[in-house]
Each structure stands twice: as structure tokens, then as C-alpha cells.
C-alpha positions in Angstrom: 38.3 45.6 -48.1 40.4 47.4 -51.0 39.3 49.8 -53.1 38.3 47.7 -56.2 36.5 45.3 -54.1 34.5 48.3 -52.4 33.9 49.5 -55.8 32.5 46.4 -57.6 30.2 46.2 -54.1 29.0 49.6 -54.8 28.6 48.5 -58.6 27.1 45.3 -57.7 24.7 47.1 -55.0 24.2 50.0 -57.6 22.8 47.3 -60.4 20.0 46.0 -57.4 19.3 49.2 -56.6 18.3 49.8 -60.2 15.7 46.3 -60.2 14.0 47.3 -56.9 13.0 50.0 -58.1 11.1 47.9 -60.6 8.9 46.4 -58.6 8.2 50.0 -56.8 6.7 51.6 -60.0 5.1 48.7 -61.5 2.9 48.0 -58.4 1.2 51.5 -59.1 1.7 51.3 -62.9 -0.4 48.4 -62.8 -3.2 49.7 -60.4 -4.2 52.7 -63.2 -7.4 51.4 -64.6 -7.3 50.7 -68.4 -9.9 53.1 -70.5 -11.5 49.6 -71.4 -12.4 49.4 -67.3 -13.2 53.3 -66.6 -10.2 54.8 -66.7 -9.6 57.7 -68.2 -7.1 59.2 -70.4 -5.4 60.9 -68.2 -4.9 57.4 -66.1 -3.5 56.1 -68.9 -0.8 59.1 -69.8 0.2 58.4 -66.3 0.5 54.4 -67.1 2.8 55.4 -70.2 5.2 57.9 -68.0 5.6 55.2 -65.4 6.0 52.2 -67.4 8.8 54.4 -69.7 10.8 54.9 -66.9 10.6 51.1 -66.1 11.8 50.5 -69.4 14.8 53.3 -68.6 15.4 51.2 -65.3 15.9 47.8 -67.4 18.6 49.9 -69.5 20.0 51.4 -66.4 20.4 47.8 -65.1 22.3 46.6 -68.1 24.6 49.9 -68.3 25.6 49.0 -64.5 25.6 45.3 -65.1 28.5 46.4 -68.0 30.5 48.1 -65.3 30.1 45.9 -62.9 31.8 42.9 -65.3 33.8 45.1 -66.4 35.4 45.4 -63.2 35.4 41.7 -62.7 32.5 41.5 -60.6 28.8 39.8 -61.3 25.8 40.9 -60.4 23.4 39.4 -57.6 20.1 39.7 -57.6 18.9 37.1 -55.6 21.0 36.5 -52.1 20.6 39.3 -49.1 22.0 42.5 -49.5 21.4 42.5 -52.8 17.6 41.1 -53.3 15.0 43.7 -52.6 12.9 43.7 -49.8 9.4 45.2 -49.7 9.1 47.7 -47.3 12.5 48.0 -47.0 15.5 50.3 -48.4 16.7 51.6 -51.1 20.3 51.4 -51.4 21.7 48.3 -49.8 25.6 47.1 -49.4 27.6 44.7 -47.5 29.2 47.2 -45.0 25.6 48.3 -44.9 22.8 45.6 -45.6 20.0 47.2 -43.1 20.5 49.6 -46.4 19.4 53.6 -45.7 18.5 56.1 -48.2 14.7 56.1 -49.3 12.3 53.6 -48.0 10.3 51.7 -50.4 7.3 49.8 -50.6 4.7 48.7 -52.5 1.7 51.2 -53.0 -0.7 51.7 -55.0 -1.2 55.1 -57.4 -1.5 57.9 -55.1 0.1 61.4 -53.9 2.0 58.7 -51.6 3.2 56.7 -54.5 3.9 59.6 -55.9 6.1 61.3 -53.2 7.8 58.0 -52.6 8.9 57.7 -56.6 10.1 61.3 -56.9 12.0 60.8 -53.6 14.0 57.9 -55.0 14.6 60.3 -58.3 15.5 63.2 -56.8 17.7 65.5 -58.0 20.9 65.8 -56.3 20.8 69.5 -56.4 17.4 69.8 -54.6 19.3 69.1 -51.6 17.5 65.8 -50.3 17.9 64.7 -47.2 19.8 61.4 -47.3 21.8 59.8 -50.2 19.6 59.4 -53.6 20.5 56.9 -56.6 22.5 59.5 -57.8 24.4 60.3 -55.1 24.9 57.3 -54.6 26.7 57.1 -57.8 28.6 60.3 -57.7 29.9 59.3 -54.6 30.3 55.5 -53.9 31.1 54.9 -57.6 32.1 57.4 -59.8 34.5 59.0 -57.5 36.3 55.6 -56.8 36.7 54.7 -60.8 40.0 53.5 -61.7 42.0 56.2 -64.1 44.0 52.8 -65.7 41.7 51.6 -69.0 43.7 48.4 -68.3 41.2 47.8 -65.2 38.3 47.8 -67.2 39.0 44.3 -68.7 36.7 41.7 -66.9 34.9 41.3 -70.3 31.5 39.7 -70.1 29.7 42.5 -72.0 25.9 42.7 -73.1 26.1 43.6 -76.6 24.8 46.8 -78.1 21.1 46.8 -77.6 18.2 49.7 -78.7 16.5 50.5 -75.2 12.5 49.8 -76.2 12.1 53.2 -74.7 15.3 56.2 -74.6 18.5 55.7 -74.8 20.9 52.9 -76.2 23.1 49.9 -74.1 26.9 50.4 -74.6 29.7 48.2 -73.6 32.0 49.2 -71.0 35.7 49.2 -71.5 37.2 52.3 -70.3 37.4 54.9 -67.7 35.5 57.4 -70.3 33.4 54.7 -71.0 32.1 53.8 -67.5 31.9 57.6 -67.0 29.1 57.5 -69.8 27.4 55.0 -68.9 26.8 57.0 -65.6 26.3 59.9 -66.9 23.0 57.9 -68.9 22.0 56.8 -66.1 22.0 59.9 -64.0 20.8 62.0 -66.8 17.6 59.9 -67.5 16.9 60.2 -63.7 17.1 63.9 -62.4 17.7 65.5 -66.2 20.4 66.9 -67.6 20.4 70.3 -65.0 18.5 72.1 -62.8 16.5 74.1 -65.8 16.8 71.7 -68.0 14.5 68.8 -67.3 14.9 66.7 -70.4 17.5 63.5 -70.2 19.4 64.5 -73.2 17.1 62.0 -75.5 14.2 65.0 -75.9 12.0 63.0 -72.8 11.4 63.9 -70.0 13.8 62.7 -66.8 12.4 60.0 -64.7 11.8 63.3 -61.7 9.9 65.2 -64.2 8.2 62.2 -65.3 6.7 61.3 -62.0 5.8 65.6 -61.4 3.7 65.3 -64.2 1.5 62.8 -63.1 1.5 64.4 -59.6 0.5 67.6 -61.4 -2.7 65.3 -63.5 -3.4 64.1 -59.3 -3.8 67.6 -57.8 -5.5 69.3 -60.8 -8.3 66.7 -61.2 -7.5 65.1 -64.1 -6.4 61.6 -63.0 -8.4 60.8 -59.7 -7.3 58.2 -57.5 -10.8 56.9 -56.7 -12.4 56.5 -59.9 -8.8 56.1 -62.1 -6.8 53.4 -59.7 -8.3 49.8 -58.3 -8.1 49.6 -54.7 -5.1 47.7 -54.3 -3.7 47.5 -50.9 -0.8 49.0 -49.8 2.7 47.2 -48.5 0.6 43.8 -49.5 3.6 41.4 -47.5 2.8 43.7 -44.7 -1.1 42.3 -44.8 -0.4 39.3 -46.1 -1.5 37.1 -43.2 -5.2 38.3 -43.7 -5.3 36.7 -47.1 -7.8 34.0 -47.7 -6.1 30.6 -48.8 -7.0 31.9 -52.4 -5.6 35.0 -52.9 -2.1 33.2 -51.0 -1.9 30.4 -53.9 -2.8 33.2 -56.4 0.3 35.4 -54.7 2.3 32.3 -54.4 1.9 31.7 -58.1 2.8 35.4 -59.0 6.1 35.4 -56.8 7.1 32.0 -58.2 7.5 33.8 -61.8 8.7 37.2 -60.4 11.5 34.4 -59.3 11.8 33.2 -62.4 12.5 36.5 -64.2 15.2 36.8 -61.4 17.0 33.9 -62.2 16.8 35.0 -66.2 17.9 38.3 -65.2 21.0 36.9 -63.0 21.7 34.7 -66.0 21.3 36.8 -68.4 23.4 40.1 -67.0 26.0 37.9 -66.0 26.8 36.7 -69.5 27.1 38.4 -73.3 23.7 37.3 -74.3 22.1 40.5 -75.4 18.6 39.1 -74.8 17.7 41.3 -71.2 15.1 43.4 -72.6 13.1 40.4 -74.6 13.4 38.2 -71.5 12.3 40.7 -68.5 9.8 42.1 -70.9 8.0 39.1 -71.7 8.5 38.2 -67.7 6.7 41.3 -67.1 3.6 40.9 -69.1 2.9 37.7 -67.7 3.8 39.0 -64.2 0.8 41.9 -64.7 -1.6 39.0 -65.8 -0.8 37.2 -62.7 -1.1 40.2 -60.6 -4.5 41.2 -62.1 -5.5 37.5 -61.6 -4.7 37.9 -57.8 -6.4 41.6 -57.7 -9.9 39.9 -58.8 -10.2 37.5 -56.3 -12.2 39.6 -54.1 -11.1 41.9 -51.1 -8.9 41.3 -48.5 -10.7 39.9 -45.5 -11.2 42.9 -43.1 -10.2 45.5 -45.3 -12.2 47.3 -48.6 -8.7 46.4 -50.4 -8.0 44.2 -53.3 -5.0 42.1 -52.6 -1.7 42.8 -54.5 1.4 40.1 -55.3 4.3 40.5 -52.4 7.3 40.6 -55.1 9.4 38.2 -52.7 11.7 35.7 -54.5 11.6 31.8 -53.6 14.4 30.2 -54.6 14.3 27.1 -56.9 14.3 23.4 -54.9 16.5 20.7 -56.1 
């Protein structure tokens, strides 16, 4: 393999990284009661700094996906390395598609959920054990950019786009240029330096983010069993004690998480600058769909609601 095709692998691998970990913060996201159902307020500050860092992940996404064609690659979303797995890993390649780095998995809000979520956004100078987004970045793309502007000419760019939450999409056409882009993304993740925890926009990293609500956990403020539904964890790993209900309703749920897959794949690989509007509406009817699937009653054996799997079936025909 040369090194522009291990680079756009690492690119292409970098932009899946980025959506699985959409799936692993909206599954607890979406177990925080609303006020409307009990919850408190501090429940729902918690529901705001996760679901802001979703909307940083979709921007992330886009910022890679502009590299990626770029480089004269296309993303892939939905074909092995590349599709996430839950449990599985984080960072997956095609030298590597077991993947390493953090596991992830589908869990509920918790100190668990918690620990798992700051794992995958830790700072690279906290010295983690194992490679972490950025990292993987520094290391397996940033160090291997091309110097010559002239390789930056795949084209294919998502047009300029306001991120719903921080930060802006940019097109890639340069070495300085994919260097920013980067730099966003790893910014908005760990923060700018060690003492500075902000991402540059006056918010809060996605780290710090995700240490406040741990701090709202272990000081009482946000309790787990009054604050959260008791949706079970790593639900494809208990998916065979489902009742024939709760499958359809899962079914149902992972046959539009496919469809936002599809959009996405579409939609990354092409100048349409629609990603935001399309995975955003995607995502409020996936949350309908998952809270339709939480309220048919608890998993048989368990005192658990069931939770969707997030697995993608590929259209027939």
C-alpha cells in the first residue's frame, strides 16, 4: 500500500470513527429523563452537553469527509471495517479491522457511560493508554499529509455550512487547509491545552463536557436512578431475550438508523451541503422510535427496558 492510499484509509477510517461515536452518546443522551417525565434540571444540562457534542461529531464528520475527497477518496459508512459495530472498537482500518483503541458500546447514563465517553475524548497529553481519536489523527493522518497543495484536488467539497452547535464547515483544498480542519477537530475534543479547556469557540471541549456531567453524577445533582430510564446496556448483546415486540419495534428503529446511513454516505460523498438538515431530521425520528421501543415493557428476565441495537440492514433489491 503507498502512502496516499494508507492515508485516505486512515481519512476514510478517521470519518467512521467520528459517526460511531454517534450512536455511543446518543444511547445515554436519550436515556436522561425529560423534566416533563421527572427529570430534573440537572438531567437535562447533562442532555444539552451530550447532544452538543453530537452536533460537534456531525461537523467533525463533514471536516473529515472534505479531506477525505479531497484526497480522492470517499467515505464508507456502511461495508466492514468501516460500519460500526456495537460492542466493538473504536478506531477500525483495513490493515487493522478487529480495530483497537477504546471499546464501545451502547450504555445507558451512568459513571460507566461516563468513563467510556471521556475515554474516547481523552486528551492526548493525559497519557492514555492506547491510541485516542486524536492520536489517531496526529499520528496516522496528520503526520502523513502531503506538503504539494496540488494533491489536495479530488474536489467533491461540502459547501460552507454554520455547525447548529460550534464551529463552522470549511472546504479543504490545501495542506494549511487540511491542517485546520484537524486542528477543529482536535480542538473541539480535548480543548485547546492542558489549562485551557475551552475549544477555541468559548465552549467547553467535548472532555470537559462529559467531566461536567460526571461532576453533576458524584455530587448528587443528576442521579442515575431517579434522572435516567432503565434502559439496558449493550442491548445487541441481550437481544435474544426480546419478546417478538420489542424485536419488530428494534427492527423498525435499525431500518431508519440504515436509512440515515445511506443519506449520510450519499450525502458526504457529494457537494450537497445538506448533512446537518438530513442526519438531524434522521435523528429526531430515530429518538421517537427508540422511545417507542423503550415503552414496550421490560426485557423478559431482566428489570431493563429494551434499547434499539444501532446495526445497519442493507437495502434489498
Amino acid at each position: 500500500m503507498s502512502s496516499n492510499d494508507a492515508l485516505v484509509d486512515n481519512v476514510r477510517s478517521a470519518v467512521a470513527t467520528e459517526l460511531t461515536t454517534l450512536p455511543t452518546y446518543l444511547y445515554p443522551c436519550w436515556s436522561i429523563k425529560p423534566m416533563s417525565d421527572g427529570g430534573s434540571a440537572a438531567g437535562q444540562a447533562a442532555r444539552t452537553n451530550i447532544m452538543a457534542v453530537v452536533l460537534e461529531e456531525m461537523l467533525h464528520m463533514g471536516l473529515a469527509s472534505n479531506l477525505l475527497n479531497a484526497l480522492g477518496g470517499t467515505p464508507c459508512f456502511t461495508e466492514p471495517p468501516y460500519l460500526p459495530e456495537f460492542p466493538g472498537k473504536l478506531l477500525r482500518t483495513v490493515d487493522n479491522p478487529d480495530g483497537w483503541g477504546v471499546d464501545v458500546d451502547l450504555l445507558p447514563l451512568d459513571e460507566a457511560a461516563i468513563d467510556m465517553m471521556c475515554h474516547i475524548e481523552l486528551p492526548s497529553w493525559d497519557d492514555p493508554e492506547g491510541p485516542t481519536i486524536g492520536e489517531f489523527y496526529e499520528e496516522y493522518v496528520e503526520g502523513l499529509l502531503p506538503t504539494d497543495d496540488a494533491a489536495y484536488a479530488g474536489g467533491r467539497q461540502l459547501a460552507p455550512w454554520d455547525n447548529p452547535g460550534a464551529g463552522r464547515l470549511f472546504a479543504v483544498t490545501s495542506q494549511a487547509t487540511a491542517t485546520d480542519a484537524i486542528t477543529e477537530i482536535l480542538d473541539q475534543g480535548e480543548g485547546l491545552n492542558q489549562n485551557t479547556h475551552d475549544d477555541g469557540y468559548h465552549e467547553l471541549a467535548h472532555y470537559w463536557r462529559f467531566e461536567e456531567v460526571r461532576s453533576a453524577i458524584r455530587d448528587g445533582r443528576l442521579k442515575p436512578a431517579t434522572d435516567v430510564y432503565p434502559v439496558i446496556a449493550s442491548p445487541r448483546t441481550n437481544l435474544g431475550s426480546y419478546t417478538p415486540e420489542q424485536r419488530r419495534a428494534n427492527d423498525a428503529f435499525n431500518q431508519s438508523y440504515s436509512r440515515m446511513l445511506d443519506a449520510l454516505q450519499a450525502t458526504l460523498s457529494s457537494p450537497q451541503p445538506d448533512v446537518y438538515p438530513v442526519a438531524t431530521g434522521m435523528m429526531e425520528q430515530l429518538q421517537h422510535q427508540a422511545a417507542l421501543l423503550r415503552n414496550t415493557g421490560t426485557v423478559p428476565g431482566t428489570q431493563f427496558a429494551p434499547g434499539p441495537t444501532f446495526e445497519y440492514v442493507a437495502e434489498q433489491g
